[in-house]
MARLUMTI-297922 format. One record per residue (C-alpha): residue number from 1; y, x, z. Coordinates in steps of 0.5 Angstrom, whole numbers, m for minus. Each point is the difference from the previous one (the first is absolute). Layout:
<vexkes>
> NUM,Y,X,Z
...
</vexkes>
This chain:
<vexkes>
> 1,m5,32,33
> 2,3,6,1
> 3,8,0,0
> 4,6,5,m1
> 5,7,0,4
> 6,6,1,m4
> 7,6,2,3
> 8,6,m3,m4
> 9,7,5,1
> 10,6,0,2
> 11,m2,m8,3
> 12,m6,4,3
> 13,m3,m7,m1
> 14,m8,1,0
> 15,m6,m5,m2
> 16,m6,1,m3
> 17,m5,0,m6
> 18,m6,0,m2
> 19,m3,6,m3
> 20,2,1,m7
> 21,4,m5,m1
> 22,6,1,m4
> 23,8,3,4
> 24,4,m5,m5
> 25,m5,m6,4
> 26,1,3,6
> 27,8,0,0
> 28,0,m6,m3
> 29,m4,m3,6
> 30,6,4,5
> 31,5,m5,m4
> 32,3,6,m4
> 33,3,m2,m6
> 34,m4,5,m5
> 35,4,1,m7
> 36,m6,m1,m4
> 37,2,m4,m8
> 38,m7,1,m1
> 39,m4,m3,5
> 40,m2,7,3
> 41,m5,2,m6
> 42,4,7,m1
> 43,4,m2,m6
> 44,8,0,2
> 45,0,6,4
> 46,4,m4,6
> 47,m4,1,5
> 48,2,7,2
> 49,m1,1,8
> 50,m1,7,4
> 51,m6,1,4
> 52,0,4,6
> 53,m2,6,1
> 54,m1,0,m8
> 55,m8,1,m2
> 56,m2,7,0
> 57,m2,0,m7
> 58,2,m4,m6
> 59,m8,m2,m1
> 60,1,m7,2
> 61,6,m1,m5
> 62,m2,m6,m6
> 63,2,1,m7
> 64,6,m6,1
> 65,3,5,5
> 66,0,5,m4
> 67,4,m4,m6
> 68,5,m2,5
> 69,1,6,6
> 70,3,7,m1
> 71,m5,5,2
> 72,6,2,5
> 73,m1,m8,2
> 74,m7,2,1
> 75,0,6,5
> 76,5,m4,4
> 77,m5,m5,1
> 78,3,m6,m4
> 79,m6,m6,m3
> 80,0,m5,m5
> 81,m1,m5,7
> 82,m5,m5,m5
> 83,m4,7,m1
> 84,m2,2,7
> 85,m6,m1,3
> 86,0,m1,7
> 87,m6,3,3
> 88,3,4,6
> 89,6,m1,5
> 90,7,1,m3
> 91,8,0,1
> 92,3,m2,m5
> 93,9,1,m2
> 94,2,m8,m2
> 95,6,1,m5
> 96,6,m3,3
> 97,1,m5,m5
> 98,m8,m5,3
> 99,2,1,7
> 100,3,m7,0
> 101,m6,m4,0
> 102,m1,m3,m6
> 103,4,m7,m1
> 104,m5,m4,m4
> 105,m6,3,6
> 106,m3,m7,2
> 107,1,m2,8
> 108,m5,m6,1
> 109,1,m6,4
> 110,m5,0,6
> 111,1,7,3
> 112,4,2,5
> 113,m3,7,0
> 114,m2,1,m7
> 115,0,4,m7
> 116,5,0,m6
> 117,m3,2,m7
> 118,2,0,m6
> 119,1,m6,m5
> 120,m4,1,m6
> 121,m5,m6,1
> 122,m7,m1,m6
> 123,4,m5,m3
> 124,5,3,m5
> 125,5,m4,m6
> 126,2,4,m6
> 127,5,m3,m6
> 128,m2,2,m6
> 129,3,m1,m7
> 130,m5,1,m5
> 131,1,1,m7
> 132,m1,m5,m6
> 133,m7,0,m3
> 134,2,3,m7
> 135,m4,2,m6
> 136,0,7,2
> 137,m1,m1,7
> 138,m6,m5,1
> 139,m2,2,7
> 140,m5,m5,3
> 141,4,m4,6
> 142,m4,4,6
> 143,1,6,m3
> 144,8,m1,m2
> 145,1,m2,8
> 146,m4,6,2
> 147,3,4,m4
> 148,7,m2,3
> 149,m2,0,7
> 150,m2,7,m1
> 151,6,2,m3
> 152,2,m1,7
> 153,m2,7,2
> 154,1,0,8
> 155,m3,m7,1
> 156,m7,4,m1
> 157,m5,5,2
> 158,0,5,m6
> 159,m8,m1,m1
> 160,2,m7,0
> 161,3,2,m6
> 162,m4,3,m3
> 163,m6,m5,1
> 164,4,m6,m1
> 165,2,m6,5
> 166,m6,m6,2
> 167,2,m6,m3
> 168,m3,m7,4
> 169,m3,m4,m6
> 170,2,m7,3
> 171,6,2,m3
> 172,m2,1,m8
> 173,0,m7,m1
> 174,7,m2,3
> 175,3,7,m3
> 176,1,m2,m7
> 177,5,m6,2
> 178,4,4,5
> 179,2,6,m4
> 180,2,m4,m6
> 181,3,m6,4
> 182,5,5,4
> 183,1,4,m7
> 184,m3,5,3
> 185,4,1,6
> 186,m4,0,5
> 187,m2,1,8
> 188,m6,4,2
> 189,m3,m2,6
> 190,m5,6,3
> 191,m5,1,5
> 192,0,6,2
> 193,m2,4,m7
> 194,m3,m7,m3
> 195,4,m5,m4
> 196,m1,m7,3
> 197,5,m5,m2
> 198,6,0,m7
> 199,5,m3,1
> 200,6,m3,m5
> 201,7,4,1
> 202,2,3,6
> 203,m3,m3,6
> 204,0,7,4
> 205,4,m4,6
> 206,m6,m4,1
> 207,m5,3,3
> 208,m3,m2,7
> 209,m6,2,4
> 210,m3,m4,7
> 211,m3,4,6
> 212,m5,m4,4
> 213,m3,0,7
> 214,m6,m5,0
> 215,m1,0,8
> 216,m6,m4,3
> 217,5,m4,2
> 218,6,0,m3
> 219,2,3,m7
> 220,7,3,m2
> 221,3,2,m6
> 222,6,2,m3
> 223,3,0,m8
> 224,4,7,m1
> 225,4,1,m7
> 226,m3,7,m1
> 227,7,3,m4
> 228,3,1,6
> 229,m6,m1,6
> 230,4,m7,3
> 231,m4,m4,4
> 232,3,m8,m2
> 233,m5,m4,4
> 234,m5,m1,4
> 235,m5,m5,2
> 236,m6,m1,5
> 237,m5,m6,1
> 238,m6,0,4
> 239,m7,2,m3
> 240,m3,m6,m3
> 241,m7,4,2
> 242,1,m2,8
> 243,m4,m7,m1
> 244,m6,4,m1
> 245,1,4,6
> 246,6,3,4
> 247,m3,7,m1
> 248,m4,4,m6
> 249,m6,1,3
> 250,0,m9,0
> 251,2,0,m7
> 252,m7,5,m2
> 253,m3,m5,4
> 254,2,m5,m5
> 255,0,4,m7
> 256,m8,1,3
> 257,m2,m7,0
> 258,0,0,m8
> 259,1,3,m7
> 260,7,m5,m1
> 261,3,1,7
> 262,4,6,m2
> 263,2,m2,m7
> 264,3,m5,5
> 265,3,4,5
> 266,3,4,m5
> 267,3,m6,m3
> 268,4,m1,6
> 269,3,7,1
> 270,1,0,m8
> 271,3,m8,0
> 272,5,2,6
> 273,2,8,m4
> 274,2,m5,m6
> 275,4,m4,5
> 276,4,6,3
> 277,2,4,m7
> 278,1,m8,m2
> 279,6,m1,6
> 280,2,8,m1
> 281,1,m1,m7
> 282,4,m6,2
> 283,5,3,5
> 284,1,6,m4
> 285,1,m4,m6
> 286,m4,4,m4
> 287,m6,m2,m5
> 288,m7,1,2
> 289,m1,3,m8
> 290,5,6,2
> 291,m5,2,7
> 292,m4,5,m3
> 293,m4,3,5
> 294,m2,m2,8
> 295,m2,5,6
> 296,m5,m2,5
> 297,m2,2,7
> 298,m5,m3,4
> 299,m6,1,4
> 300,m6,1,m3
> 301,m3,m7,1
> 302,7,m3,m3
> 303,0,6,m5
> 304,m7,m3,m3
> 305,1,m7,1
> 306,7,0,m4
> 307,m4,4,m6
> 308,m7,m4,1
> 309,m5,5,2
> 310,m5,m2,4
> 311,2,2,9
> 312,m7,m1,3
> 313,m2,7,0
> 314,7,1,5
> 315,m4,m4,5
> 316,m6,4,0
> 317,m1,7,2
> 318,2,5,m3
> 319,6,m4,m2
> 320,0,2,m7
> 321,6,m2,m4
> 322,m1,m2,m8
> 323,5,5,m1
> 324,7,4,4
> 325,3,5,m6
> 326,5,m5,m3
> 327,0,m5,m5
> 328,4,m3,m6
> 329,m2,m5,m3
> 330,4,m6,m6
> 331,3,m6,4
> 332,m2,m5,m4
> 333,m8,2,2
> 334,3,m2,6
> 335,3,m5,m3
> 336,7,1,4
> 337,6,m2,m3
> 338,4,5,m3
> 339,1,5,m6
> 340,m7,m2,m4
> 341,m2,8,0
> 342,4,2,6
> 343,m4,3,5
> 344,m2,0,7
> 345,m1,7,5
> 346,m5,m1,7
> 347,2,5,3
> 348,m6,5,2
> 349,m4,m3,6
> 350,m3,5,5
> 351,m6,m2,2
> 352,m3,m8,2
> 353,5,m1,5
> 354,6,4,m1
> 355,3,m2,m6
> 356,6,1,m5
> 357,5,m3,6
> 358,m1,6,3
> 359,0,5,m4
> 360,7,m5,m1
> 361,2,2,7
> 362,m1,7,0
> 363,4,1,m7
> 364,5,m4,3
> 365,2,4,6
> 366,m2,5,m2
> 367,m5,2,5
> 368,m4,5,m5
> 369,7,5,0
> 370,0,m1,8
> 371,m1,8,3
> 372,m1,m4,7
> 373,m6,m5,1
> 374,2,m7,m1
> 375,m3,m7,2
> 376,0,m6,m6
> 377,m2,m6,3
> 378,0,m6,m4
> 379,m1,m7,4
> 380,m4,m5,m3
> 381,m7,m4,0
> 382,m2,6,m3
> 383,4,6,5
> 384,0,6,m4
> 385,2,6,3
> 386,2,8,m3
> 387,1,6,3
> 388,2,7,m3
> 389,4,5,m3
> 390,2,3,m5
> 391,m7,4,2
> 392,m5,m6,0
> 393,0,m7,1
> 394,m5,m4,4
> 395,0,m7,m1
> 396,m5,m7,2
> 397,0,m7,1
> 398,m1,m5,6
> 399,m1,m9,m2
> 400,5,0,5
> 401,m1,m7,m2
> 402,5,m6,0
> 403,2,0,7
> 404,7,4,m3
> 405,1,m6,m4
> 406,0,m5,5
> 407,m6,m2,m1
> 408,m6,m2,5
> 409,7,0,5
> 410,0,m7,2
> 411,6,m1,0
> 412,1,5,m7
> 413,4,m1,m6
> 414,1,5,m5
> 415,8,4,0
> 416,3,m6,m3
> 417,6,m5,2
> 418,m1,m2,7
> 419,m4,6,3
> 420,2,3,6
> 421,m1,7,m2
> 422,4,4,5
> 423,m2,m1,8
> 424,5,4,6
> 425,m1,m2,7
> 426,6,0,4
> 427,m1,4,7
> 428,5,m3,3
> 429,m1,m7,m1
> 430,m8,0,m3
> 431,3,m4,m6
> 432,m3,0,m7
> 433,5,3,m5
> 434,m3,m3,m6
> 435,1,2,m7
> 436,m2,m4,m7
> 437,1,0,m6
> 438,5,m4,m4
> 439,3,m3,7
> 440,m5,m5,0
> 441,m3,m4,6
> 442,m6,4,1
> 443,m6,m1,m3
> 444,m6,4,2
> 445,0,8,1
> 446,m1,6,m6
> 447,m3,6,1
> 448,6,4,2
> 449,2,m6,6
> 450,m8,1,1
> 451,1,7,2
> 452,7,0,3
> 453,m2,m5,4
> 454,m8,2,3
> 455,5,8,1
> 456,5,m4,3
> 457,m6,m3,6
> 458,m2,7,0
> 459,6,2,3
> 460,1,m5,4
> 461,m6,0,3
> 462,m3,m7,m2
> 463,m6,3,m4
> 464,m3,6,3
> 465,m3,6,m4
> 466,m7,m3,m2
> 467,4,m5,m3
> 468,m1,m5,5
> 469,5,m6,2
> 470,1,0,6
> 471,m1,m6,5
> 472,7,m2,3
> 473,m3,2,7
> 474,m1,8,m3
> 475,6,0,m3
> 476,4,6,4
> 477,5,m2,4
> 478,6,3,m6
> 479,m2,m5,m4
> 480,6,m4,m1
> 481,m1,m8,2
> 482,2,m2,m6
> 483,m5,4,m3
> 484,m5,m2,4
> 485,1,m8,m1
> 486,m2,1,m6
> 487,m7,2,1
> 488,m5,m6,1
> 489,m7,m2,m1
> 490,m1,m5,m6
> 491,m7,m4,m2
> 492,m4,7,4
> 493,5,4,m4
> 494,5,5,3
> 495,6,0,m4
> 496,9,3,0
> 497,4,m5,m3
> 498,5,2,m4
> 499,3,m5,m2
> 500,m1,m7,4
> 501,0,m7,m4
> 502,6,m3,0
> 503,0,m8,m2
> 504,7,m1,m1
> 505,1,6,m6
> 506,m6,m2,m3
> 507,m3,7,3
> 508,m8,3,0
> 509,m3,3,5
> 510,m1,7,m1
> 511,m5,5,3
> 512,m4,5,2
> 513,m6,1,2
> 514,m6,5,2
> 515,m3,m1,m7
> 516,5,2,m4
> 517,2,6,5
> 518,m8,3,m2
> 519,2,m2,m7
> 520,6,5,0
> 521,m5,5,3
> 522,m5,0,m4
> 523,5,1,m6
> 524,4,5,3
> 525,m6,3,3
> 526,m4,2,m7
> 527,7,2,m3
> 528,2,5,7
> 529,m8,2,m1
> 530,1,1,m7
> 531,6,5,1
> 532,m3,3,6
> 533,m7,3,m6
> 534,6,1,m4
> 535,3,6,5
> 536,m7,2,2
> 537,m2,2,m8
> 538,8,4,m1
> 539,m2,2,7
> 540,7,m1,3
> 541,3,m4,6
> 542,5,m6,0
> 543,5,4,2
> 544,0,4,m6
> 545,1,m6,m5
> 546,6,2,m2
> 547,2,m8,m2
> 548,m3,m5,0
> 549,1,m6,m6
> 550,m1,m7,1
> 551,m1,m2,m7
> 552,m1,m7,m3
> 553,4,m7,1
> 554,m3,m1,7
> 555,0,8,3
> 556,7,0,m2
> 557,2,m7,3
> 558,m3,2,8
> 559,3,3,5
> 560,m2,7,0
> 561,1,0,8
> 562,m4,m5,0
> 563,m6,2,m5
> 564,0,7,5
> 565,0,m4,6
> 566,m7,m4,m2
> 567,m3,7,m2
> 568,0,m2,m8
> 569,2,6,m2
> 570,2,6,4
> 571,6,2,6
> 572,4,4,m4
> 573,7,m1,2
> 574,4,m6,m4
> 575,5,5,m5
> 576,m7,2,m3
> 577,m3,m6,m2
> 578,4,m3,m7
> 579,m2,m7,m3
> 580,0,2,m7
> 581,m1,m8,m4
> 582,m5,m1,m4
> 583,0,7,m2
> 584,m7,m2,m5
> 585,5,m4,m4
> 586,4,6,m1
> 587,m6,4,m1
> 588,m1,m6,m7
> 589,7,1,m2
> 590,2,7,0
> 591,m7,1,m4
> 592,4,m5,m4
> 593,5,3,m1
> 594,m2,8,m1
> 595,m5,3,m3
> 596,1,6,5
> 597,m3,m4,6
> 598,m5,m4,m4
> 599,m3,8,m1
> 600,1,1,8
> 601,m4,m6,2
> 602,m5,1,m4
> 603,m1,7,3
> 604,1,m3,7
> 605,m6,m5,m1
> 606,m4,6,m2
> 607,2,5,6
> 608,0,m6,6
> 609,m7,1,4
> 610,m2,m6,2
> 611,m3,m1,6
> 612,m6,m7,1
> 613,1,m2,7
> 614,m7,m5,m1
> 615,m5,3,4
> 616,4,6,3
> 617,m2,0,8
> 618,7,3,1
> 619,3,m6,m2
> 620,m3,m5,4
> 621,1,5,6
> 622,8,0,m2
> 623,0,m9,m2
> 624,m3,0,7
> 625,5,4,3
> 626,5,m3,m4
> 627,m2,m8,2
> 628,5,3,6
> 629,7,0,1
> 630,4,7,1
> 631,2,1,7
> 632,7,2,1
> 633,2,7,m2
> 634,m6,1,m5
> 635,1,4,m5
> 636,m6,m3,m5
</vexkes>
C-alpha cells in the first residue's frame, strides 16, 4: 500500500501515512495536541493549520472549510486539519500552541523505542441527567436516552445523528429499572458509537480496560484506567496450553485427535484469562462489572484456540487461518469474567504464522514510521522476525523451539528464581562469574545463560565453530587451566561444568554438554536463517539495518553481545542493538487505549508481506549455513 510523507514544521518532524488518510490523524499520531471539540468531523472550526506551499487551487477545499476559513485564509494555504485528504507528500506549518505533545498522549510500558497516541480509547462514559417522563414528554426509555446522548453533538459523527445510535439489545430488559432506580441520572457506558452498558448516577471514574499478550508460553495482561491511560497492574502466568505441547504446532496435533479436544484447549486458556483479569481486578482494587473492553495479541494459533476456531488447517499447506482482519466479539461468549456486554478486540493476525503479537511489536516501536530499515526479532518458541520501513515490511516465523526456554537443556529451567542467566568468563583466572536471578543458589541454566555461556566457550576457544566441544587434548594452549578443568567425558558424554556439586551446601551439578549446544544451534540457526530470507526479499545487507530490536521477555533478557557472538542475529555494532521488552504486550495496550492505534495496526496487518519459510530452498541453504557459529570479525 502506498504511503505519503508528511513533513511537520518549524519541528521539522516527519512520519508517514497511508494514502487518504486523514491530516487531523496524522498530527494525532506525531503526538500533536490538535485543537478539535468535535472530534474532527469539521464542525468547530478549531483545526486551523497552514500547508506549504498552499495548494495551487481551491478545488480540493470541503464545504466545512468554506464555512470556518476566509478566502484570504484559503489562498494562504490555510485547511480545517480533519478535512485534508492526504494522498500526496506534504509540509505542514503546526501552530505553536500543539507543539507540546499532547499531556494525555499514551507512552506504554514495554517499549523503549516506541510511539505515543492519543488517549481516546473505544470505551467512552457519558453522564447524563434525563428529564421526567411527564404526560406531555411520553418518550420511550431508549429513545429518551438517545435523544440526550445526542444532544452531546462532539461525541458523534454528523451522519450518526442523523441515522441515530445502535443500541445492544441485552440491555432493554435491565434499562427500565436502571434509569427509574437513578431518577434518571444516569451514566452511559459506549462502545465506540453503540450503547453497551447504563449505569445508575454517576460512575464516569470507573471505567477499565485489560490488554493481553497470550504467548504460547507465557500470557501477560495488563488493567488500564481508560480516563487517564494508567496502567495500575500487571499479572503473568504461564500458558496452561503447555501440557499438550511446548509449541503450536504440538497443540494442532492435540486438537486433531477429536472434535472435543479444542473446546479443551480453549477451556484452559480461557480458564487462566478469567485468573489473570481475577488477580488485576484485585491488585488494582477495581470490580470486574466496571472493565468493559479487553484487547488481544497473539499468534494466530493462540489467536484461534482462545476464540474456539478450529487451527488444523494451520498445520497443513497452505496454511490458511480461519480468519486474519480483526475481531470483536461479547465477553460473556467467551465466558470472561468482566462487563457482561463488554468486548474483546483480537488484534488482526497476518497470516498462519504471524499473528496480532507482530503486528503488536511493529506499532509499538514504530518500526512502520522508520525511514531506514529496521530488524524486530521477537525470541521465543515460535521466533518472529520483521524487517522494514516505512517503505515496506517483510516479515516470517521459524519453530525455533523451546531450546530459548530452557527446555531439552539438560540442565534448563525456565527464567525463574535460581537460573543462572548471565555467564562471564574471567581472562585472567578462567573463573566463571555467574549471574542468578534472585541471588539464589543456582538451579539450572535459562536461555539467556544458555547463550552467554556457549558465546562465552566460543571466545574462549572450548567450543569450535562447527559448535563442537573441544576435547581437553584440542583445547588451544590460551585456554585458562581452570577452564580447561572443566571439560571432562561422563557416561561417553563430553560435557563443561559449570557449576560443580558441592555436598555440604546442598548444591546440584549443573552442566553443559554437546546435545544442549546443538539444540541451541538448531534454534539460533532457524531465526538467523529466517533474518537472512528476510534481507534477500528487501534486498539490503546487514550493514544496512539500521537497528536491530530484540523483542520479548526472553530477546530483551539476553546479552546482545552474546546473542551476536553465537550468530542469532546479525554483527551490527552493540549501540544499534536495542532490547525493547515485551514490545507485542504494548502493541495490546495502546490498542487499548487509543482508537488512533487500533487504526494503525490494522493498516500494518494489511501492508506486511508475509514471507513462508516451508519449502523455500534458500532457507534451508541459509539454516544449514546458519548450524555454524560466526567466525571473529563477521559481519552476519
Amino acid at each position: 500500500m502506498r504511503k505519503v510523507k508528511v513533513r511537520f514544521l518549524p519541528e521539522d518532524r516527519t512520519i508517514w501515512v497511508r494514502v487518504g488518510e486523514n491530516l487531523h490523524e496524522a498530527l494525532l499520531i506525531a503526538g500533536y495536541a490538535v485543537d478539535s471539540p468535535c472530534a474532527g468531523w469539521g464542525l468547530c472550526g478549531k483545526c486551523k493549520i497552514k500547508l506549504q506551499p498552499p495548494l495551487p487551487t481551491a478545488l480540493e477545499i470541503t464545504t466545512q472549510e468554506l464555512k470556518h476559513l476566509t478566502l484570504d485564509e484559503i489562498q494562504q494555504g490555510y485547511r480545517l486539519a480533519c478535512q485534508v485528504i492526504l494522498n500526496r507528500d506534504a509540509e505542514v506549518w503546526v501552530p505553536a500552541g500543539w507543539q507540546e505533545q499532547l499531556q494525555k498522549n499514551i507512552h506504554v510500558t514495554g517499549s523503549v523505542v516506541g510511539q505515543a497516541f492519543p488517549l481516546n480509547p473505544a470505551v467512552r462514559k457519558v453522564y447524563l441527567e434525563l428529564p421526567l417522563p411527564t404526560l406531555q414528554d411520553r418518550l420511550a426509555d431508549w429513545e429518551r436516552l438517545e435523544r440526550g446522548l445526542l444532544a452531546r453533538q462532539h461525541l458523534f459523527r454528523p451522519e450518526m445523528r442523523e441515522r441515530g445510535l445502535h443500541l445492544d439489545s441485552d440491555l432493554l430488559g435491565s434499562l427500565p429499572g436502571v434509569m427509574r432506580r437513578g431518577d434518571y441520572r444516569i451514566t452511559a457506558v459506549l462502545y465506540e458509537e453503540t450503547l453497551i452498558a447504563a449505569e445508575e448516577g454517576n460512575t464516569t471514574a470507573l471505567a477499565y480496560g485489560v490488554s493481553f499478550d497470550l504467548g504460547t508460553t507465557t500470557m501477560v495482561g495488563t488493567i488500564h484506567d481508560l480516563n487517564t491511560g494508567r496502567q495500575l497492574a500487571s499479572y503473568s502466568r504461564s500458558n496452561p496450553q503447555q501440557v499438550y505441547g511446548a509449541d503450536v504446532l504440538s497443540r494442532i496435533s492435540f486438537v486433531s485427535r477429536s472434535a472435543g479436544k479444542l473446546l479443551e484447549l480453549q477451556s484452559r486458556i480461557v480458564n487462566a484469562v478469567n485468573e489473570i483479569i481475577e488477580q488485576l481486578a484485585v491488585a488494582a482494587g477495581v470490580r470486574s462489572e466496571h472493565i468493559y473492553e479487553a484487547t488481544v495479541v497473539g499468534n494466530t494459533v493462540i489467536h484461534h484456540l482462545f476464540l474456539g476456531l478450529d487451527p488444523t488447517y494451520l498445520g497443513q499447506g497452505p496454511y490458511i487461518p480461519v480468519v486474519t482482519g480483526p475481531v470483536r466479539v461479547k465477553a460473556r461468549r467467551l465466558g470472561i469474567t468482566m462487563c457482561d456486554t463488554g468486548y474483546l478486540y483480537l488484534v488482526p493476525n497476518v497470516a498462519g504464522f504471524i499473528g496480532g503479537d507482530a503486528v503488536g511489536v511493529i506499532l509499538s516501536t514504530g518500526l512502520y514510521q522508520s525511514a531506514e530499515s529496521r530488524l524486530a526479532v521477537d525470541i521465543g518458541t515460535n521466533g518472529e522476525i520483521i524487517l522494514g520501513s516505512a517503505e515496506e515490511i517483510w516479515a516470517c516465523s521459524t519453530a525455533a523451539g523451546p531450546a530459548f526456554e530452557g527446555a531439552r537443556i539438560k540442565h534448563g529451567m525456565r527464567a525463574t528464581a535460581g537460573a543462572i542467566e548471565s555467564v562471564i568468563i574471567e581472562d585472567q583466572t578462567g573463573n566463571l562469574v555467574l549471574g542468578v536471578i534472585g541471588e539464589e543458589a543456582p538451579r539450572g541454566i535459562s536461555g539467556s545463560g544458555l547463550i552467554d555461556i556457549v558465546a562465552e566457550l566460543l571466545r574462549v576457544g572450548v567450543i569450535d565453530y562447527s559448535g563442537r566441544l573441544l576435547a581437553g587434548e584440542d583445547l588451544p594452549p590460551t585456554v585458562a587451566a581452570a577452564i580447561a578443568s572443566r571439560v571432562r567425558e561422563n557416561e561417553g558424554r563430553r560435557e563443561f561444568v559449570i557449576v560443580a556439586a558441592d555436598d555440604q551446601r546442598g548444591q546440584a551439578e549443573i552442566v553443559i554438554n554437546q546435545e544442549d549446544i546443538r539444540e541451541l544451534q538448531l534454534a539460533k540457526g532457524a531465526i538467523a536463517a529466517g533474518i537472512q530470507v528476510l534481507k534477500k526479499e528487501r534486498g539490503i545487507t546487514a550493514g544496512q539495518i539500521a537497528e536491530i530490536y530484540l523483542a520479548g521477555s526472553f530477546g530483551s533478557s539476553i546479552n546482545p553481545a552474546s546473542a551476536r557472538a553465537i550468530g542469532l542475529i546479525p554483527g551490527l555494532p552493540i549501540e544499534r542493538i536495542v532490547a525493547v521488552g515485551n514490545a507485542a504486550g504494548a502493541g495490546a495496550q495502546l490498542v487499548l487505549l487509543s482508537r488512533s492505534a487500533r487504526r494503525q495496526a490494522e493498516g500494518i496487518a494489511r501492508e506486511v508481506n508475509y514471507v513462508e519459510l516451508s519449502g523455500r530452498s534458500d532457507f534451508q541453504e541459509a539454516f544449514l549455513a546458519a548450524m555454524y557459529f560466526p567466525k571473529p570479525n563477521s559481519k552476519g
